[in-house]
N, C-alpha and C positions, 0 to 999 in steps of 0.2 A: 572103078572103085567100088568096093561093095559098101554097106552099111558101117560110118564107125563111128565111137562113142571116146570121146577123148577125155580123161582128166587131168588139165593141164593149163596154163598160163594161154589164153587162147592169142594172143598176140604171137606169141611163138610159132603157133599152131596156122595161124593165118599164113606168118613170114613162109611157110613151109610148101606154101600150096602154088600151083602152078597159074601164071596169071590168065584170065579168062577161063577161068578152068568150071567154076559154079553157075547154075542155070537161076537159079532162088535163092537168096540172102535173106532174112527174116530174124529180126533180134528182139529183145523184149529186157534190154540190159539194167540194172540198177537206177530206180527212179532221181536218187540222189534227195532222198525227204527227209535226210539226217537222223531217221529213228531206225530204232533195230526192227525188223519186220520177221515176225514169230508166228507161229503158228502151231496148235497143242493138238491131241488125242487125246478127248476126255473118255471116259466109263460113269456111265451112273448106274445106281441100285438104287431098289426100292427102299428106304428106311428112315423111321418116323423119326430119328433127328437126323436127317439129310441137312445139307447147306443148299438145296435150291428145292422151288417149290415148280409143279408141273402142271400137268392139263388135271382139273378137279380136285386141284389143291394139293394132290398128291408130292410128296415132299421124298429127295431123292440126296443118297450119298455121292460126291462125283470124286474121282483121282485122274491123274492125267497119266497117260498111258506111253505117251512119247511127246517130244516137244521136238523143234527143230527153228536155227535163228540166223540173221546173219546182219550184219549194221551196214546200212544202207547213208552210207556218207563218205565224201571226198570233199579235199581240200580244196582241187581245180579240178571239178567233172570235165568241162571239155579238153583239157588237155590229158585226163583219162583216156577219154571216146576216140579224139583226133586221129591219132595211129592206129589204132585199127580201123576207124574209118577208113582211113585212105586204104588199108590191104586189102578191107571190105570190097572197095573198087576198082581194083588189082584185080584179085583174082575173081570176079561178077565177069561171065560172058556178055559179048556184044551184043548180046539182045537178053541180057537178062533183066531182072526187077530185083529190088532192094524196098523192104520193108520194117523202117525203125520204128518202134513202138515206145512210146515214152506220155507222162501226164505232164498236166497244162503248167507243173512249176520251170522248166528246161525248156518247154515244145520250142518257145521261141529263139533261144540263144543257139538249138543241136539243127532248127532249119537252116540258122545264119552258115552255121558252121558245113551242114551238108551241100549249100547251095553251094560254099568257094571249092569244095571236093569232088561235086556230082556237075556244079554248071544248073544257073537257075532255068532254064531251058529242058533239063532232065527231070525234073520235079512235075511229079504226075500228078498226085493226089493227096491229101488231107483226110485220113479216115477217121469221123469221130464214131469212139465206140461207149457207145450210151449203157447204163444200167441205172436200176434203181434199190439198190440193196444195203444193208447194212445204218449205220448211225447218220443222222441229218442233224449239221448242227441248224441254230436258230442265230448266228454272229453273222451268217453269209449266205447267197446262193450254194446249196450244199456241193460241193464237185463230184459228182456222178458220171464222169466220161474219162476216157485216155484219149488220146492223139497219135494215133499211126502216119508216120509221113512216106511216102512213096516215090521214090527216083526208078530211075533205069540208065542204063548204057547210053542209049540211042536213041530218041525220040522218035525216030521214023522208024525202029527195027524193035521189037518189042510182042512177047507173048503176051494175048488176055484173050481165054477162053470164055467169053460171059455165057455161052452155052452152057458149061460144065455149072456154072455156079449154081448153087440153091436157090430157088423164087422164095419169093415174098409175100403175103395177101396184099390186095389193091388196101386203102384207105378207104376208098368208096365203090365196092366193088359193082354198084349199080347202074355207074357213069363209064365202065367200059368194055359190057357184054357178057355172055357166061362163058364165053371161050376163054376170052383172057384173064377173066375172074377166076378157072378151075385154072388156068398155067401159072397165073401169079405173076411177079413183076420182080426185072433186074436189082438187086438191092440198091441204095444208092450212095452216096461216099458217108452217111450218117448209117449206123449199125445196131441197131437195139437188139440186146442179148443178155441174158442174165449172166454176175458172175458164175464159177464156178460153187453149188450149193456145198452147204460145212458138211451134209450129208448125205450127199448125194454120191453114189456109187463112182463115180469119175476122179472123184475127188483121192489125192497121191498123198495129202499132209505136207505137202511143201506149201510154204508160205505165199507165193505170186504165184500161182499156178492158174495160166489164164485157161480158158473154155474151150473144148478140142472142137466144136464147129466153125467158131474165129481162124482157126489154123486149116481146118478142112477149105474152107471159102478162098481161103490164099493163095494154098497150095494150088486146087483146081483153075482158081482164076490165072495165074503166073506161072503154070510151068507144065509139061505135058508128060504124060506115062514116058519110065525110064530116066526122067530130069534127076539130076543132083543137087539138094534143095541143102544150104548152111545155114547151121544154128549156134553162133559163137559163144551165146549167154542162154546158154540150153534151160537151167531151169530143172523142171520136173522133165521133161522130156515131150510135150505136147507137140513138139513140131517133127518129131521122129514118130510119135503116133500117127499123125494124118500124113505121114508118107503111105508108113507101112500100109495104112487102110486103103490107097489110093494108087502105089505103083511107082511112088519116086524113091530114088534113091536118098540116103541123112548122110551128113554128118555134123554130130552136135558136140561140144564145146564148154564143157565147166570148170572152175579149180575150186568149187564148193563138195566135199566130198561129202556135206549130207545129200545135195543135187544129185550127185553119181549114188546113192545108196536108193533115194527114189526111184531111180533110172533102171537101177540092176532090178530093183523089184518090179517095176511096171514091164520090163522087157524079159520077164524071164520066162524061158522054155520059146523065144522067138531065134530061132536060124541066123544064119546069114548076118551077124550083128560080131566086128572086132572091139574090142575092150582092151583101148590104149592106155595107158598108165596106171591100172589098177587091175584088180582081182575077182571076174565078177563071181556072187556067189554058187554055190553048189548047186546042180538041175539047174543051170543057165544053157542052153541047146548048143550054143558054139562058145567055149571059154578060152578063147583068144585071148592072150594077153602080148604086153611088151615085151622083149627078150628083158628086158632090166627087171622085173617082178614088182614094180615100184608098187 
């Protein structure tokens, strides 16, 4: 299967696929926080009646240059998730990994739910991924982390390359030598990483656009050059980047067509990439599309 980029009802897209056929499953799907989650492209100029003030007082005009949104609420999330779940583990090869990504308001109920689909016996690991960015309220411990949960097929049949993965600095680099202090240390199931910065050059304008070394760590950890890695709630496209950066093969999965519009931009002038259900745009390197021209 080469590369391909679907825009489509992904449950459809799952039913489609051949069971055990996926090496990496990785989602990152709709938190379920009831608010619409947005995200703008502003412009500022210099001028002395600007609406916002800067470094040295300097006082600046701003407009927004693109917006993009989508409301993040369901009546019954898990019986949303349930069915594709289960195709999730349909088509997940016998020694694959499954990686759901979700925050602490669901983490509890999408466990219950994956333990009766996966068998609590398959349940690897608990990844808390830590940051510390943005607004802290003062009502609460502020919630500064996600919750990745981790299954597999097979408990005794299972890829994890920790070689491949990225080290860490020690904590105390002086309690264990300078050899293992220059190599650094296995990450451990707690993950400290910043979000993605508002301006930082990685950054696509989609609203959840999580951190492309979160994705690169997965990828390398659970699946080896050549593997077919699924992203059913594709997003911006972050899990199709650290393939291509790495050797795996994608296929990602959205029916959000601003998601597919970041998608078409972030992959353009890349090869080898089919473009199901849509029209990618012009100087796109392969413009595959569906016989239907949807």
């Amino acid at each position: 299967m080469p590369n391909e980029i679907h825009l489509a009802d992904n449950l459809a897209v799952l039913r489609s696929l051949p069971q055990d056929s996926v090496d990496l499953i990785y989602i990152d799907p709709p938190f379920n926080t009831g608010r619409v989650q947005s995200y703008a492209r502003m412009k500022a100029v210099r001028s002395d009646q600007g609406d916002r003030t800067g470094f040295g007082g300097r006082r600046y005009a701003t407009s927004t240059l693109a917006s993009r949104a989508y409301l993040d609420a369901f009546d019954d999330y898990l019986a949303f998730l349930e069915p594709r779940l289960v195709e999730a583990y349909r088509v997940l090869a016998q020694h694959g990994t499954f990686y759901f990504h979700i925050d602490y308001r669901e983490v509890h109920y999408c466990k219950l739910l994956l333990d009766a689909i996966f068998g609590r016996e398959c349940f690897l690991n608990e990844i808390i991924w830590a940051y510390d960015y943005g607004a802290r309220t003062k009502r609460k411990w502020p919630p500064k982390h996600d919750n990745i949960l981790v299954y597999v097929k097979d408990p005794a049949r299972y890829v994890f390359n920790a070689d491949a993965v990225d080290r860490i600095p020690y904590m105390a680099p002086g309690l264990v030598g300078k050899e293992k202090a220059e190599r650094g240390k296995l990450p451990t199931d707690t993950w400290w990483h910043t979000i993605v910065p508002t301006r930082g050059a990685e950054r696509t304008g989609y609203p959840t656009q999580k951190p492309l070394a979160i994705l690169e760590r997965i990828v390398l950890a659970s699946s080896n050059p050549g593997d077919l890695v699924l992203d059913f709630f594709a997003g911006s496209g972050t899990t199709g980047a650290a393939c291509l950066k790495h050797g795996r093969r994608f296929l990602l999965v959205d029916d959000n067509p601003a998601a597919l519009e970041v998608m078409t931009e972030r992959f353009k002038g890349q090869a080898g990439i089919r473009w199901l259900g849509l029209r990618p745009v012009a100087g796109q390197a392969d413009e595959t599309a569906d016989e239907s021209g949807a």
